[in-house]
C-alpha angles and dihedrals in degrees: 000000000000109000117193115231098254130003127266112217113200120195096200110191093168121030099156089070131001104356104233114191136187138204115277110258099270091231085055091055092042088046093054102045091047087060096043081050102061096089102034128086118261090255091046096052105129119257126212119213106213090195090069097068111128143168131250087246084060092057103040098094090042080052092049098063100064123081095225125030116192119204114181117197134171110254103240105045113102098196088061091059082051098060087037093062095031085058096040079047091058097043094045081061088056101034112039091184095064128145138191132224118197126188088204087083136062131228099239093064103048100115083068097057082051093055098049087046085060099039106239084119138053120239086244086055095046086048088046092046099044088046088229100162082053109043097027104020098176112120110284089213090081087065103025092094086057102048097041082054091049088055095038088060104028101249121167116255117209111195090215099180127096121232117282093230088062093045090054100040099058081044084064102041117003133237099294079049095071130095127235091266102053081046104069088049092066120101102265095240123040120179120217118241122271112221095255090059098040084060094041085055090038087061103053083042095060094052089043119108096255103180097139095058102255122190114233096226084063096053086043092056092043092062096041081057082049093053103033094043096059091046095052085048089050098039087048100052096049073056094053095036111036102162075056126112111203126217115183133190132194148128114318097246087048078067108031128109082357089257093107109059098328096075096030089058098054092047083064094041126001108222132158097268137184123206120203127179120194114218097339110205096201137066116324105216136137118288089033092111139306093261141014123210121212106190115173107250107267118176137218119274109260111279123218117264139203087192098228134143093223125207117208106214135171105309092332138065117230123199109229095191146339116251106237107269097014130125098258096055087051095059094050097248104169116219099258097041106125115225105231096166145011109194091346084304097130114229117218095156155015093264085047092066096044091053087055094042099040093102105028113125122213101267086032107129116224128178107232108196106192131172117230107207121205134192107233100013120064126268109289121225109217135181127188131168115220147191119230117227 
């Protein structure tokens, strides 16, 4: 993939108007080249040219010239999806032919992202469809402002992700474990690790809850599906859309260094390509990305609460207590009492509430039916209406 001669590094404080940016504290770039610097020879250490400092405004036409951008971003930091939508926005002005990948999907479920693109379905069907609170779980409200800009201007959405199941499965057993069938779901071609990238995994292995007894080749292979599998889908949709421009957006480490989807992508189909990381927390050396984004934290707005500790049991979700002062305490819920609806949306699971809850505000109002079982009497019905906090 194309690499620029040195890094930009963009300190991006605004990304919803003008942009405005700001110099890197000094002691975090000491701190990071230090760092970069640890393996290398005195007259090899990295050198950062200040001078080089930019905005995103600066980069958008380098970035338009590319047929796929990559912008990595750690899930739960508001501020990345930010920059995210604010660059697909800009190059949306330049491309009108643009489309987004997301990792937050998976492939199976891609006739679903179409629907909700051409408005036959709502955003809570598309989440329900695409089983988002059970195979991403993350709070929807971190990508909502992109996807509702995708519809609103009729982007093409590409579910990049392969299914769960089949993540998990080769996890458990490896590739030679699969059956036939699981096999002809893997990417035709799947490129073995280099050694960079089987250190980077191990890694992330060796601080991974390993209480099953995983193997780490397994791990290793299941991240290479994971890899291989949204590059192929990539790859596979600028094929099928050339007048297309790609813009695909995923976990930091599936862009860094380009030996997660990046280069596995150009193996499959060489285009002009751009690589971005937003606040990247390791090493900053040559050959981590073309550009690195520094956006000042910025959380989500306050979400609407019932203030319960929830149980998921087999097919319902029990409350095991109110927290002191929640709604749920106000409104006189008793730990035990199982949640059966929010609004008539009936709750089989912990994803199902969330789905209900995702864009409740605090003050929102919301109807809990709930069912009180007793030991001797018979099962009690009970409704309350109830504000958020």
């Amino acid at each position: 993939m194309p690499r620029l001669k040195y890094f930009i590094i963009l300190a991006v404080i605004s990304v919803c108007t003008h942009a405005e940016s700001t110099l890197v504290s000094a002691v975090a770039i000491e701190q990071t080249l230090e760092t970069a610097a640890t393996s290398l020879p005195v007259e090899a250490s990295p050198a950062l040219n200040l001078n080089a400092f930019s905005t995103m405004e600066r980069i958008i036409p380098a970035l338009a010239e590319g047929r796929v951008v990559f912008i990595g971003e750690q899930h739960t930091r508001y501020d990345h999806h930010l920059t995210q939508l604010e660059i697909i926005r800009r190059l949306h002005a330049l491309h009108p032919q643009l489309a987004i990948g997301m990792e937050i999907f998976q492939q199976p479920f891609q006739r679903y992202l179409d629907e909700y693109i051409a408005g036959s379905i709502s955003e809570q069907e598309m989440l329900r469809a695409t089983e988002y609170y059970r195979r991403w779980r993350l709070d929807y409200r971190h990508y909502a402002p992109i996807l509702r800009y995708a519809r609103e201007h009729r982007l093409p959405l590409v579910a990049l992700n392969v299914p769960t199941e089949l993540i998990r499965e080769v996890g458990r057993v490896g590739f030679e474990g699969l059956n036939e069938d699981q096999r002809q779901q893997l990417p035709a071609d799947i490129e073995p690790a280099d050694e960079n990238y089987r250190q980077r995994v191990k890694a992330v292995f060796e601080n991974h809850p390993n209480d099953n007894g995983q193997r780490f080749e397994h791990f290793l292979e299941a991240q290479l599906l994971w890899d291989e599998g949204m590059a192929e889908r990539a790859a596979a949709y600028l094929v099928e859309h050339p007048d297309h421009q790609l813009v695909v957006i995923a976990g930091n480490r599936h862009v860094a260094w380009g030996s997660a989807i990046p280069n596995r992508l150009q193996r499959r189909l060489s285009v002009p390509a751009a690589s971005i990381l937003n606040s990247w927390d390791g090493p900053v050396e040559p050959g981590l990305a073309d550009y690195l984004l520094m956006p000042a934290e910025r959380p989500l707005p306050p979400a609407g609460k019932i203030g319960a500790l929830l149980v998921d049991g087999d097919n319902h979700v029990t409350i095991s207590a109110c927290n002191a002062g929640s709604a749920c305490a106000a409104a006189g819920i008793k730990a035990g009492d199982r949640i059966t609806a929010i609004d008539e949306n009936g709750i089989n699971s912990i994803a199902g509430l969330r789905l209900a809850l995702w864009d409740k505000k605090p003050g929102d109002i919301i109807n809990i039916d709930i069912m009180r079982k007793h030991l001797l009497l018979p099962d009690k019905n009970l409704s309350y209406e109830i504000t958020l906090k």
